[in-house]
SEVEXTI-118639 format. One record per residue (C-alpha): residue number from 1; residue in one letter; x, y, z. Coordinates in nm, 3 decimals, padded with zeros to 5 digits, always signed. Example, Ala and Ser with C-alpha at 12.3 -4.5 7.8 and 13.67 -1.06 7.14 Angstrom:
SEVEXTI-118639
(pt 1 'a' (+01.230 -00.450 +00.780))
(pt 2 's' (+01.367 -00.106 +00.714))
end
This chain:
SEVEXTI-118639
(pt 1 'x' (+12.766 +08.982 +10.811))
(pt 2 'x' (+12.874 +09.104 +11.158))
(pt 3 'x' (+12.832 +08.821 +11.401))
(pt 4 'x' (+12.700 +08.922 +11.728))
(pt 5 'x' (+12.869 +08.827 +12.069))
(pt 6 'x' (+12.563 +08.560 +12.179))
(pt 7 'x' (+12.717 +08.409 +11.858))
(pt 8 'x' (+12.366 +08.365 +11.740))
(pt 9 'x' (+12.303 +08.542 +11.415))
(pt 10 'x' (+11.928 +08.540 +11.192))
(pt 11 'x' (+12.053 +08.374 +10.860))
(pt 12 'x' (+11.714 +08.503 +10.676))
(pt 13 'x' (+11.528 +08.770 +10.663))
(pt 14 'x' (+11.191 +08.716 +10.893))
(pt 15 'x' (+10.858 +08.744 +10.705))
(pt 16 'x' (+10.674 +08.850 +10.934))
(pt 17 'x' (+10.273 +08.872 +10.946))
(pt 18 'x' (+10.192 +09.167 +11.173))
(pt 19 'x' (+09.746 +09.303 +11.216))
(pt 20 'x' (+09.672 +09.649 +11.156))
(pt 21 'x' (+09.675 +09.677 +11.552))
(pt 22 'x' (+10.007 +09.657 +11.554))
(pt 23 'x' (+10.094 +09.894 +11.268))
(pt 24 'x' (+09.827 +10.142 +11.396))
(pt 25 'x' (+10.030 +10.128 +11.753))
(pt 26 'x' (+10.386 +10.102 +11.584))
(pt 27 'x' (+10.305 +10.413 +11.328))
(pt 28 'x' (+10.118 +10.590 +11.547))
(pt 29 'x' (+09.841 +10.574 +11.296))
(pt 30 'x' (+09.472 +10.739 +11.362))
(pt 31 'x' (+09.136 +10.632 +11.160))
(pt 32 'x' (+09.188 +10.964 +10.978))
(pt 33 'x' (+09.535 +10.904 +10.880))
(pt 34 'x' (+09.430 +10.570 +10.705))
(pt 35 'x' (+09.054 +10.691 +10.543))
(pt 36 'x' (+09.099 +10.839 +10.176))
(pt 37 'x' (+09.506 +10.781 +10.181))
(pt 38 'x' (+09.750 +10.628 +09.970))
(pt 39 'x' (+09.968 +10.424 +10.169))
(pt 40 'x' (+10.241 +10.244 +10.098))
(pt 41 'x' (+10.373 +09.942 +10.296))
(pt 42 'x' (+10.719 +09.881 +10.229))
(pt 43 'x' (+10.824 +09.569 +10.309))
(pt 44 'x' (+10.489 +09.450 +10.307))
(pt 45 'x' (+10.573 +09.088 +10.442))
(pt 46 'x' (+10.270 +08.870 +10.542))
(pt 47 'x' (+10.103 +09.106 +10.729))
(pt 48 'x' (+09.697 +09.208 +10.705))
(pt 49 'x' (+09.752 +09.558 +10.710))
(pt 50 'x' (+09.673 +09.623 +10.302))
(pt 51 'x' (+09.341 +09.441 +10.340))
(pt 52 'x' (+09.249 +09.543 +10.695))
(pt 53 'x' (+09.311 +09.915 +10.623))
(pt 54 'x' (+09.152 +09.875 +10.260))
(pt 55 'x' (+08.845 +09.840 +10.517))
(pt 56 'x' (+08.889 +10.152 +10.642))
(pt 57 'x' (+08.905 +10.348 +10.294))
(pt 58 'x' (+09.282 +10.367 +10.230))
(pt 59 'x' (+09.455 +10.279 +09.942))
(pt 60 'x' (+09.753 +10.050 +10.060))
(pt 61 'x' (+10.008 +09.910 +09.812))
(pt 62 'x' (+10.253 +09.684 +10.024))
(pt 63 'x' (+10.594 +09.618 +09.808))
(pt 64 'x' (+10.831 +09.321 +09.915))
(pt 65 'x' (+11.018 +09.091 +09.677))
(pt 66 'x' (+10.866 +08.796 +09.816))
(pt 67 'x' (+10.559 +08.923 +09.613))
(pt 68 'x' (+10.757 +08.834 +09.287))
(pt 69 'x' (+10.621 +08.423 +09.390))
(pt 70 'x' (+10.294 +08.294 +09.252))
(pt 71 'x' (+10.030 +08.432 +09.482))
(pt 72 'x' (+09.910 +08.073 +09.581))
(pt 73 'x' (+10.232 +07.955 +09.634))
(pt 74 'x' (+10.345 +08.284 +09.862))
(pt 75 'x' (+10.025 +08.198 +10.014))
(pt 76 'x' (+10.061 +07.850 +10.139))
(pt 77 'x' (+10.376 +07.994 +10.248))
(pt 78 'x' (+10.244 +08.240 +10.485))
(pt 79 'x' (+10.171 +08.025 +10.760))
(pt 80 'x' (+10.446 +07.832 +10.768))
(pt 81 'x' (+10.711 +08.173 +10.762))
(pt 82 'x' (+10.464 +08.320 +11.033))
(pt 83 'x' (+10.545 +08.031 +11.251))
(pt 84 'x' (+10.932 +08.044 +11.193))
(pt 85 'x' (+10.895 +08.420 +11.302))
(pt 86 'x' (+10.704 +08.331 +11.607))
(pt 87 'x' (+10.897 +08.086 +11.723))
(pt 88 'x' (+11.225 +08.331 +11.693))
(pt 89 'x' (+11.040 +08.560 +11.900))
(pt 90 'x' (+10.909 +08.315 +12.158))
(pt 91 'x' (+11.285 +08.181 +12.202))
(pt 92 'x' (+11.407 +08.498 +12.282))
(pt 93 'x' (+11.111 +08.555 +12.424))
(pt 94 'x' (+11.367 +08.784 +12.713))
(pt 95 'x' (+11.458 +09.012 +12.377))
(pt 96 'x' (+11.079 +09.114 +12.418))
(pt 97 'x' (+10.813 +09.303 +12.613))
(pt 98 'x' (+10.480 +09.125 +12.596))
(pt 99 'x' (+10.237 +09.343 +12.757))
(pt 100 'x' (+10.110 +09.489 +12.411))
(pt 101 'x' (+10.027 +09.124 +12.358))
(pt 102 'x' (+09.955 +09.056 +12.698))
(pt 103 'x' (+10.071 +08.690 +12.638))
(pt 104 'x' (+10.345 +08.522 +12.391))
(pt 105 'x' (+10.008 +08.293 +12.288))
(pt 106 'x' (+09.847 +08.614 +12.216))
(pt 107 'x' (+10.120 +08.741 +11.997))
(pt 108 'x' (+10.083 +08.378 +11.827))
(pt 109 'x' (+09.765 +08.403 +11.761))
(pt 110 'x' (+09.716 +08.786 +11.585))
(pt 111 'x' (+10.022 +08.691 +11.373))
(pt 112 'x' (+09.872 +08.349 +11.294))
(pt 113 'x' (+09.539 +08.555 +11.237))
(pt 114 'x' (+09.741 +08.784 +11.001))
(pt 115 'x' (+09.847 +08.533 +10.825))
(pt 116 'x' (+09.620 +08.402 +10.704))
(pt 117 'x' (+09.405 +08.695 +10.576))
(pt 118 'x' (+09.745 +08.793 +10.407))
(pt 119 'x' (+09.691 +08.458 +10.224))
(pt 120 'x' (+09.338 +08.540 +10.164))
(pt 121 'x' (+09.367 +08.842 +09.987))
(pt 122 'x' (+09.648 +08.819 +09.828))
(pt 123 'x' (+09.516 +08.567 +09.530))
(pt 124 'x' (+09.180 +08.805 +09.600))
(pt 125 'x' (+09.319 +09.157 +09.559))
(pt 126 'x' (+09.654 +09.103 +09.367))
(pt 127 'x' (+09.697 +09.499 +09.294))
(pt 128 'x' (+09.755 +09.596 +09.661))
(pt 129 'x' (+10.103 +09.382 +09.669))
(pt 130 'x' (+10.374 +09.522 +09.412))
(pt 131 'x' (+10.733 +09.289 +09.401))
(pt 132 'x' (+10.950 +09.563 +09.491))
(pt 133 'x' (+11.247 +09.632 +09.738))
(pt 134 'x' (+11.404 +09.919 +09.851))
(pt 135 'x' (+11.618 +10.108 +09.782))
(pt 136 'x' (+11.466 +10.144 +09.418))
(pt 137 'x' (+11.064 +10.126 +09.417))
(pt 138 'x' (+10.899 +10.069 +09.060))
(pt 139 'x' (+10.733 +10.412 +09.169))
(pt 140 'x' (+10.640 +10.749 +09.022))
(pt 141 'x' (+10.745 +11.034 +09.278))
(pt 142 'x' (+10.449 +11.153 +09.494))
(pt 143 'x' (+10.272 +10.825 +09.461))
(pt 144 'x' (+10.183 +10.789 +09.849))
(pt 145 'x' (+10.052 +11.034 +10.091))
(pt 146 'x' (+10.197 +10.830 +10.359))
(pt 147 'x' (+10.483 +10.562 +10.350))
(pt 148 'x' (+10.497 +10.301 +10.632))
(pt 149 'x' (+10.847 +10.103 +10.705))
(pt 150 'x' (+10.881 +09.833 +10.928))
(pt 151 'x' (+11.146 +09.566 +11.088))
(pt 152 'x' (+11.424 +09.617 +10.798))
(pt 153 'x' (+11.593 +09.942 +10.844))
(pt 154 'x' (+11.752 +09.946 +11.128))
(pt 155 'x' (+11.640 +09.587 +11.205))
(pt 156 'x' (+11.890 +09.451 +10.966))
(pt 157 'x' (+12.191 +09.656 +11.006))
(pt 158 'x' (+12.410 +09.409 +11.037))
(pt 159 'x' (+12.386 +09.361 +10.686))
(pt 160 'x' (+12.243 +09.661 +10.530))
(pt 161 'x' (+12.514 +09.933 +10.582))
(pt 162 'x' (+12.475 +10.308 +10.644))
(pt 163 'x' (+12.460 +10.376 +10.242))
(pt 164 'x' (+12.173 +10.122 +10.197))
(pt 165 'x' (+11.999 +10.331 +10.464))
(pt 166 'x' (+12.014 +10.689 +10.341))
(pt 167 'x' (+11.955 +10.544 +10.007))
(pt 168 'x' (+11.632 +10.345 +10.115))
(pt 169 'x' (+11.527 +10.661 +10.291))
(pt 170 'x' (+11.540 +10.869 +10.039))
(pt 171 'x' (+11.326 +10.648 +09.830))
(pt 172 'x' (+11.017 +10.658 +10.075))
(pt 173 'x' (+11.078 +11.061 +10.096))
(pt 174 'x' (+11.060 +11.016 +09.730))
(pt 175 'x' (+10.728 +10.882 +09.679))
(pt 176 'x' (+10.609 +10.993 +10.005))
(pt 177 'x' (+10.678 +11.347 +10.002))
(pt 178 'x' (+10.437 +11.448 +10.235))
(pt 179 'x' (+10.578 +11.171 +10.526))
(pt 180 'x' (+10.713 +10.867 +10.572))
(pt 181 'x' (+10.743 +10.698 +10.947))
(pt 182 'x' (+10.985 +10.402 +10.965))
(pt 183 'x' (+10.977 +10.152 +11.283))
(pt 184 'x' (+11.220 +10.074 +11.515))
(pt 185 'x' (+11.534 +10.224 +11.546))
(pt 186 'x' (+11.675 +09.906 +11.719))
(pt 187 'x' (+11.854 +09.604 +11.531))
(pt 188 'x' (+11.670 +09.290 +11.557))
(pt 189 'x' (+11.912 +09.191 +11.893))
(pt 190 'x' (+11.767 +09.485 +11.990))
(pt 191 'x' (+12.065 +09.695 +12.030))
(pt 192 'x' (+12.039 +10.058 +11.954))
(pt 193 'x' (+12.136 +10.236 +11.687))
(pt 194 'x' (+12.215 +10.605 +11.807))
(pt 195 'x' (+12.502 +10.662 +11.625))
(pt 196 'x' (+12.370 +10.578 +11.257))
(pt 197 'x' (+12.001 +10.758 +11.317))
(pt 198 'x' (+12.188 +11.031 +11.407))
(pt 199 'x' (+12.423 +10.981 +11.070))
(pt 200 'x' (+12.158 +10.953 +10.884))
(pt 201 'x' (+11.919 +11.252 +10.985))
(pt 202 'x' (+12.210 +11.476 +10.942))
(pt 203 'x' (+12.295 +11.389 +10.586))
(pt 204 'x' (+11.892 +11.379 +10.515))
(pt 205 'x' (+11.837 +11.756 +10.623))
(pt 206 'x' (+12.111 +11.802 +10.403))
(pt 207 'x' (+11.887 +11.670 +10.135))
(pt 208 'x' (+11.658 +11.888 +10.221))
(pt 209 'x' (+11.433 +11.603 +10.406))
(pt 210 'x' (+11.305 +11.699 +10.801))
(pt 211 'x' (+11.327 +11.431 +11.019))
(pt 212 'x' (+11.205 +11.384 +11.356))
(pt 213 'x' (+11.164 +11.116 +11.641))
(pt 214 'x' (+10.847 +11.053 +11.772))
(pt 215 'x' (+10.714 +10.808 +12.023))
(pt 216 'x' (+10.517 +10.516 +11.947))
(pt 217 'x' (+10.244 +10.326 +12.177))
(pt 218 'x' (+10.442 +09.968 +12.096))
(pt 219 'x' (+10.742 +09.856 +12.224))
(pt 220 'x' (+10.804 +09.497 +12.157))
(pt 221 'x' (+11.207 +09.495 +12.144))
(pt 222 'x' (+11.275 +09.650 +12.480))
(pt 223 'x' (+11.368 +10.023 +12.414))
(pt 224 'x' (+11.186 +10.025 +12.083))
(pt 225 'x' (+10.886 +10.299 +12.168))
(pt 226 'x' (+11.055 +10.564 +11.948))
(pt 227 'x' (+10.995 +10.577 +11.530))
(pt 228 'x' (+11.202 +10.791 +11.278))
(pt 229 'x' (+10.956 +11.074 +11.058))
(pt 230 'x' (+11.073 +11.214 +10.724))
(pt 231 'x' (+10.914 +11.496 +10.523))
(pt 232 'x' (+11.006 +11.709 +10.228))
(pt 233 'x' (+11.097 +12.004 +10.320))
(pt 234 'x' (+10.860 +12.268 +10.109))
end
C-alpha cells in the first residue's frame, strides 16, 4: 500500500451509506433512467439506493462482499460503519466541499438516514443485495441495463492497481452492455488520477468499449464533478 505524504493512510475500506439524492446527483441519474430498469449497484455498501429506487420502479441489485454477513448482523452494523465514515469525512472535513450538503450535520444526517433504511430492508428484501465483488460478478452477461459504481475505483488506487481496474471495468461493460457510469475519478485524498483514466480508456476502446467523461451535479472531494461512461460498442 502506497503511503501518502500527510502520512495518513485509510487502513479499511469505508462502508459507506449514501441516499438516492446523492447517487441521482453523482450518476447523473433522471426518474426515467431509474423507472422499469435493471440496475446494478456495485459496491452496494450501506447505502438506500436499492430500496429508495425500488420506489421508483427499478430493479436494483447492489453486490458488495459485506453482503456475504447475516443480514441482521450486517444490519446492526450499518450504523455503527456509517458513523466511522462520517467521522473520516468530518476530520478532513478541508478534503471536502459541503455545499451539496449545505452543512457537515446535514451530510450526517442523510447518511445516518441511509443507514438505517439500508438496515431495514435488507432483512426485508434480501434479493436486492447479492455478496459479490468485482472484478468477477456471479452474473450472466446483459443482466443490467444500467451499472452504477461508486467510491472504489479510483477511490482506492492506492491499493487496487491499473490491472484490477481495466479488469473491474470490463466486468460492469459485461453485464451492463448498454452503460455503465462509475464515480469519481479522484483517490479518496482526493488526488487525481489523469494519467490511469486516460490508461484505461485507451486499452477499453481497444476492447471495443466507448468511454466518455461526463459531468456530474456533485462534487464532494474537491475536483470530483466529472464521472467515467462505458458502453459496448455495437
Amino acid at each position: 500500500m502506497m503511503h501518502h505524504a500527510d502520512g495518513e493512510v485509510l487502513g479499511e475500506f469505508l462502508v459507506s451509506a449514501r441516499s438516492l439524492a446523492e447517487y441521482r446527483a453523482m450518476f447523473q441519474l433522471s426518474d426515467d433512467e431509474l423507472s422499469g430498469r435493471r440496475i446494478l449497484d456495485c459496491p452496494g455498501g450501506a447505502a438506500s439506493f436499492a430500496a429508495e429506487a425500488a420506489e421508483l420502479g427499478a430493479q436494483v441489485t447492489a453486490i458488495d462482499p459485506i453482503y456475504a454477513t447475516a443480514p441482521l448482523e450486517l444490519a446492526a452494523r450499518a450504523t455503527p460503519e456509517t458513523e466511522r465514515a462520517v467521522a473520516w469525512a468530518h476530520a478532513h472535513a478541508d478534503r471536502y466541499r459541503w455545499d451539496w450538503y449545505g452543512s457537515t450535520a446535514r451530510h450526517a444526517t442523510i447518511r445516518r438516514a441511509a443507514a438505517a433504511r439500508f438496515a431495514q430492508d435488507l432483512p426485508a428484501a434480501p434479493h436486492r443485495y447479492l455478496a459479490g465483488s468485482l472484478p468477477s460478478l456471479p452474473c450472466a452477461d446483459d443482466s443490467f441495463d444500467l451499472a452504477l459504481s461508486s467510491h472504489l475505483l479510483f477511490s482506492y488506487a492506492d491499493r487496487l492497481d491499473a490491472d484490477f481496474h481495466l479488469a473491474a471495468l470490463l466486468e460492469l461493460a459485461r453485464v451492463a452492455p448498454t452503460e455503465a457510469r462509475v464515480y469519481p475519478l479522484l483517490d479518496y485524498t482526493g488526488a487525481p488520477l489523469h494519467d490511469l483514466v486516460d490508461h484505461l480508456r485507451t486499452e477499453l476502446h481497444d476492447k471495443g468499449i466507448e468511454t466518455a467523461l461526463r459531468t456530474t451535479g456533485y462534487e464532494f472531494h474537491h475536483g470530483a464533478d466529472t464521472m467515467l461512461t462505458l458502453r459496448q460498442a455495437d
